[in-house]
C-alpha positions, 0 to 999 in steps of 0.5 A: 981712835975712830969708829966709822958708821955706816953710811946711808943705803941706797934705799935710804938715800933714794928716799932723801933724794924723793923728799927733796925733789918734792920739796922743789917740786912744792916750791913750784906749786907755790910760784904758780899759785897765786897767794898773798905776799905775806903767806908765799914768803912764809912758805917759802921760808919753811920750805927752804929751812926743811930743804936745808935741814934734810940736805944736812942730814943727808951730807952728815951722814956720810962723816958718822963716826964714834971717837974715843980721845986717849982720856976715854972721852966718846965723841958721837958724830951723827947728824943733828944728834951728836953727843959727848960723854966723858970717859967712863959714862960708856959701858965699853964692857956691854958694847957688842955688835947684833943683828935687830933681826936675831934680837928684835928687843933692841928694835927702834919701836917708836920715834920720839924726836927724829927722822924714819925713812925707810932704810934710815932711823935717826934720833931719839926712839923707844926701844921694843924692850921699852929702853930709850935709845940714840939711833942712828941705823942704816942697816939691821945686820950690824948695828953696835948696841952700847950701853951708856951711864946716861939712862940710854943705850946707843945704837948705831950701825958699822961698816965693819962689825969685826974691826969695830970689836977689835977696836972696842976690846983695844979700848978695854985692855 
């Protein structure tokens, strides 16, 4: 059974399409500035790596999904973060679907691996209730909340909440 995520907002995917424009645009800056062989090739480098990984990031993001194997094994599929827990390290039983703006607890305070853009929060964060949390949110309105045996909670945002709690109580019977 899959879960599908949502995918990125037209602000989030406005804000991966600047930084990328930006990064040509640095990859430029270099060509017309003259530097040293050594410090040109090391930029440009860096610059490609950074290129690459937010591309990745952008293209992956549309292929989120939660799976759950007949065993009860969860595959989490989210760009760069992605996790597998064996059956029973999932709290299926807590999972509910929330909007952060009614229970600002669950809110992602603070980043402490991953990437906030504005309409895109992915990785590791602090939660406001000072719970740490595997995010991968697009939108504040449906965001599954669900508690694993691991010390963290994921938070991930659906495309449709009610056939996400069908599929989640389909999965407790």
């Amino acid at each position: 059974m899959n879960i599908e995520l949502a995918g990125l907002s037209s602000n989030a995917m406005a804000n991966f399409i600047g930084l990328l424009i930006g990064l040509v645009l640095l990859t430029i800056l270099l060509k017309v500035k003259k530097l040293p062989s050594a410090a040109f090739y090391s930029s440009l480098g860096i610059i490609i790596a950074v290129f690459a990984l937010f591309s990745l990031t952008m293209y992956q993001s549309s292929q989120s999904r939660v799976s759950v194997s007949q065993s009860g094994a969860v595959e989490v599929n989210i760009p760069l973060y992605g996790q597998h827990f064996e059956a029973g390290e999932v709290d299926w039983q807590q999972a509910k679907v929330i909007n952060l703006l009614e229970e600002p607890q669950y809110t992602p305070s603070r980043r402490t691996n991953g990437l906030g853009l504005t309409g895109y929060s992915l990785g590791w964060f602090t939660l406001k209730n000072g719970d740490k949390a595997l995010v991968s949110v697009t939108t504040n309105e449906a965001v599954l909340l669900v508690p694993t045996k691991r010390g963290y909670t994921l938070l991930l945002s659906v495309e449709n909440p009610q056939a996400t709690m069908n599929k989640i109580a389909a999965l407790q019977e």
